[in-house]
N, C-alpha and C positions, 0 to 999 in steps of 0.2 A: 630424096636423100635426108637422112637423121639430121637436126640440126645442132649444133655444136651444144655441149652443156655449160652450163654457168656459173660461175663461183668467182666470189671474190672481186675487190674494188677494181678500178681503170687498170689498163694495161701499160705493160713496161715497153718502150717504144725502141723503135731499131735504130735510131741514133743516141740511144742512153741514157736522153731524160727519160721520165716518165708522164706517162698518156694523162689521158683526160682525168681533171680535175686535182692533179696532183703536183705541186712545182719541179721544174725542172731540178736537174744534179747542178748544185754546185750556181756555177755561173754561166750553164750553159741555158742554150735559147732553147725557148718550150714550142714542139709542134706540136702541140697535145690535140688540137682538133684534128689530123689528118692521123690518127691512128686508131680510131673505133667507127668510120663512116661504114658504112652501107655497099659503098665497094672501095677501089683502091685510087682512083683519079687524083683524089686530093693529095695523098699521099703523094706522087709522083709531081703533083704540080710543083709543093710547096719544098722538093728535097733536090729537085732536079736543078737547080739556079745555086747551091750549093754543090754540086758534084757528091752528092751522100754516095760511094761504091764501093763498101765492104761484100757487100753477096757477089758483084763483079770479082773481088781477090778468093774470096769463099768458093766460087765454082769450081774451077780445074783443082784447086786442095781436095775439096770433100770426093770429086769424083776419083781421084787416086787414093784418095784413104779406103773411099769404098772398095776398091779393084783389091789393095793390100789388106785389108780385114774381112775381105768377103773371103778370100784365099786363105786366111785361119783359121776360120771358123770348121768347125767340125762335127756341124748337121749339118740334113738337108733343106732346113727351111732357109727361104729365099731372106735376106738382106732385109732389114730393117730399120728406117733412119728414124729418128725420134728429134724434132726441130723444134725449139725453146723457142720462146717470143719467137712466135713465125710470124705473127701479123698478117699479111693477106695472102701468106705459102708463096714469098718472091724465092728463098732460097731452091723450093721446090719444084720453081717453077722453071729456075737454072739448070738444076739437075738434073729435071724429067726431061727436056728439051730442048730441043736445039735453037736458043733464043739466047741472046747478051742482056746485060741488064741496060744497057743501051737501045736495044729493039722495046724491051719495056717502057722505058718513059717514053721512045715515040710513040708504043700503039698508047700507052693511057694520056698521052697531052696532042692527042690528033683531033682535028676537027673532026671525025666520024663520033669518038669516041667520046668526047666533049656536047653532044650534038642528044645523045643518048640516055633513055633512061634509065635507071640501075636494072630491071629486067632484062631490057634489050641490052644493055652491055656485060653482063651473063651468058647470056645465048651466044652471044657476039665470043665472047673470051670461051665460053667452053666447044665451040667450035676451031676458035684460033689456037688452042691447048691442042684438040686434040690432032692439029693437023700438023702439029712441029714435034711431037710424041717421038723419043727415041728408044731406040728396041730393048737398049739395056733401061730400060726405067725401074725405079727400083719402089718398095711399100715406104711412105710418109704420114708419119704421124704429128699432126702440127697441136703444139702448145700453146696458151698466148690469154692472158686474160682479159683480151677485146673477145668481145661475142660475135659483133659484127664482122669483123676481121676473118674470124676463122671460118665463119659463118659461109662467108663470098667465096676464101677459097676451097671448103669443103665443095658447094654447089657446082663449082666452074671444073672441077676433076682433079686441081692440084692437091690438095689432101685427101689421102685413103682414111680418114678420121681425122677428127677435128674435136679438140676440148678446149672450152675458154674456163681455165682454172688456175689461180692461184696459190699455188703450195706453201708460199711465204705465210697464207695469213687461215688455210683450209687444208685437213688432210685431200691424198688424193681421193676421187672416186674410184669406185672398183672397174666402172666402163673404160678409162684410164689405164689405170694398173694392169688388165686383161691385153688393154693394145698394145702397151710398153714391151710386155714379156719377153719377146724376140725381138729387143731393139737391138742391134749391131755396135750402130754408131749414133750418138747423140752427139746432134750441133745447136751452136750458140750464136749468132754475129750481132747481137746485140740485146742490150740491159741487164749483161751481168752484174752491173754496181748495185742492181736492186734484187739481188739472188744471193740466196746463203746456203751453205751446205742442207738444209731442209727440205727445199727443194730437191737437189740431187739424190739425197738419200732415199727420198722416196722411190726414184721413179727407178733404183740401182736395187732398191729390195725388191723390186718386182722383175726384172730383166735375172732370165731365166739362162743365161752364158754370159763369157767374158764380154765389156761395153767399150769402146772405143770411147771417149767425149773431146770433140775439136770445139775451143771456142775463141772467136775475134775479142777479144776485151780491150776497153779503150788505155792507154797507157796513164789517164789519169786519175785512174783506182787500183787498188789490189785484187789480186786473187788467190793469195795465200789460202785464204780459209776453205775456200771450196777447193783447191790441189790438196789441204790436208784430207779433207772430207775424204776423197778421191783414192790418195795413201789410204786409208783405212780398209778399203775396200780393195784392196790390192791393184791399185791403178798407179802406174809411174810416172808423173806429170815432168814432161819436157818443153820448152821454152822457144822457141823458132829464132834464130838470131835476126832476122829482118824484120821492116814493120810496115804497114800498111796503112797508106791513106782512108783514111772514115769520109772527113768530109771536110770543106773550106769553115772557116770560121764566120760567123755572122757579123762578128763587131770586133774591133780592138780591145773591149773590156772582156769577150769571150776567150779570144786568144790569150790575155795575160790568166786569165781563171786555168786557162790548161797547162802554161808554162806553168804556173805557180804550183800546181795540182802536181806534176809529172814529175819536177822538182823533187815537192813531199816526197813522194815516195823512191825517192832515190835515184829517178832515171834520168836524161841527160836531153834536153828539148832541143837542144841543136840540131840544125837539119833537119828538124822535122816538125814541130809544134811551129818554132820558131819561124819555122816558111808559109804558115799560112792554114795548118791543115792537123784536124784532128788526126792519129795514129793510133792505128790499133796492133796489140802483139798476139800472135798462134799459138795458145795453152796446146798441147795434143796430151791426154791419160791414155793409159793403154797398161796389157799387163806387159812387165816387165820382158819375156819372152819375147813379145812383137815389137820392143824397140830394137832388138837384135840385129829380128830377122827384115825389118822395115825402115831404115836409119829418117828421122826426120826431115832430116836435110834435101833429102832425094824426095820425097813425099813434097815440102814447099816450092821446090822449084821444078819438079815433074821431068 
């Protein structure tokens, strides 16, 4: 298999700070070692004792955005997800299969799987991949400026392509741009605090029909600028009224960093920061047409 191309510093990690060698957002706690490893173990070790499950709330959403914007579309080429910070293709992996993100931390923190070398738990995972493979599986194109990351899940069958690139700091590649063409739907569940309209715009001048983009954003940053982005390009950014757990807090001084954060920006931490637990909010763009005929509401709660 091709292995992933490279560009650009550490990666933006799926709990928001950012990856290796770069400090975390704000006042939150840095995993930055468990998002450029070799495979995904570490990952799952050190996120699992937190309850990190935004790709758990992201699964059944993206699978009906899919079903509702595969039904708009108007060619016949097959459905195209395009998955920002993918990291090691967990959203893809929800997607493609019939697996919780709770079956995941078991198989990657099991003594078989702990016991193993990163070859052998390869072979191990692209056999377990391909035997939970659901019939509606759809093309995954994973983004992610870990190499190694993307690297694993390109090898293991979760990514149909796999780029480790940077757009924030590097145009894109053409290898890139060529996979995006027929993206559908672009999703997001994590590090959009470290993403500007630049990114989007890239990968939205090469998508060759209208683009769906759903993304989890934690509620103690903005995303104003990347929905204007979005608007320009005639995409209607609507707002999900509900929010979703990210993940527990690590410390008392991280908790008051997000009340304080969620505050700034105008939103209201009761009942949710204040309990114990990062929240994320469901951006959904679309063209204005498919809010119509797809009301969000019905898409969140299925």
């Amino acid at each position: 298999m091709a292995p992933a191309q490279s560009k650009g510093p550490g990666p933006f990690a799926a709990d928001g700070s950012r990856g290796a060698g770069v400090s975390a957002a704000g006042g939150m706690t840095p995993f930055d070692d468990t998002y450029n490893r070799p495979d995904p173990r570490a990952y799952f070790r050190a996120l699992g004792p937190w309850e990190y499950q935004t790709p758990h709330h992201a699964q059944g959403v993206f699978r009906r955005l899919l079903r509702a914007c595969g039904s708009s579309k108007d060619t016949a080429d097959p459905v195209t997800v395009l998955d920002i910070c993918c990291s090691y293709g967990i959203n893809a992996a929800l997607l493609n299969h019939d697996l919780t993100l709770d079956d995941l931390y078991a198989h990657y923190t099991s003594p078989q799987a702990t016991a193993m070398t990163t070859a052998e738990l390869a072979e191990w995972d692209t056999a377990y991949y391909a035997a939970h493979r659901r019939p509606d599986a759809v093309r995954v194109v994973g983004l992610d400026a870990a190499p190694h990351a993307v690297s694993y899940a390109r090898a293991v069958g979760l990514l149909d392509e796999a780029f480790a690139e940077n757009l924030e700091t590097a145009p894109a590649g053409p290898d890139l741009l060529r996979a995006v063409r027929h993206a559908r739907l672009i999703t997001l569940t994590g590090g959009a605090g470290f993403l500007s309209p630049r990114t989007f715009q890239a990968l939205l001048d090469s998508a060759h029909g209208p683009v769906w983009v759903a993304a989890f954003v934690l509620r103690t940053g903005a995303y104003d600028a990347i929905a204007a982005c979005l608007e320009t390009n005639g995409l209607t950014t609507e707002k999900a009224t509900a929010t979703f757990p990210q993940r527990r807090f690590t410390s008392a001084r991280e908790q008051q960093y997000a009340i304080d954060a969620v505050t700034a920006v105008g939103e209201n931490p009761h009942g949710k920061e204040s309990e114990g637990y990062f929240h994320t909010t469901l951006y959904l763009s679309r063209p204005a047409t498919d809010t119509a005929r797809h009301p969000l509401a019905t898409l969140v709660r299925g």
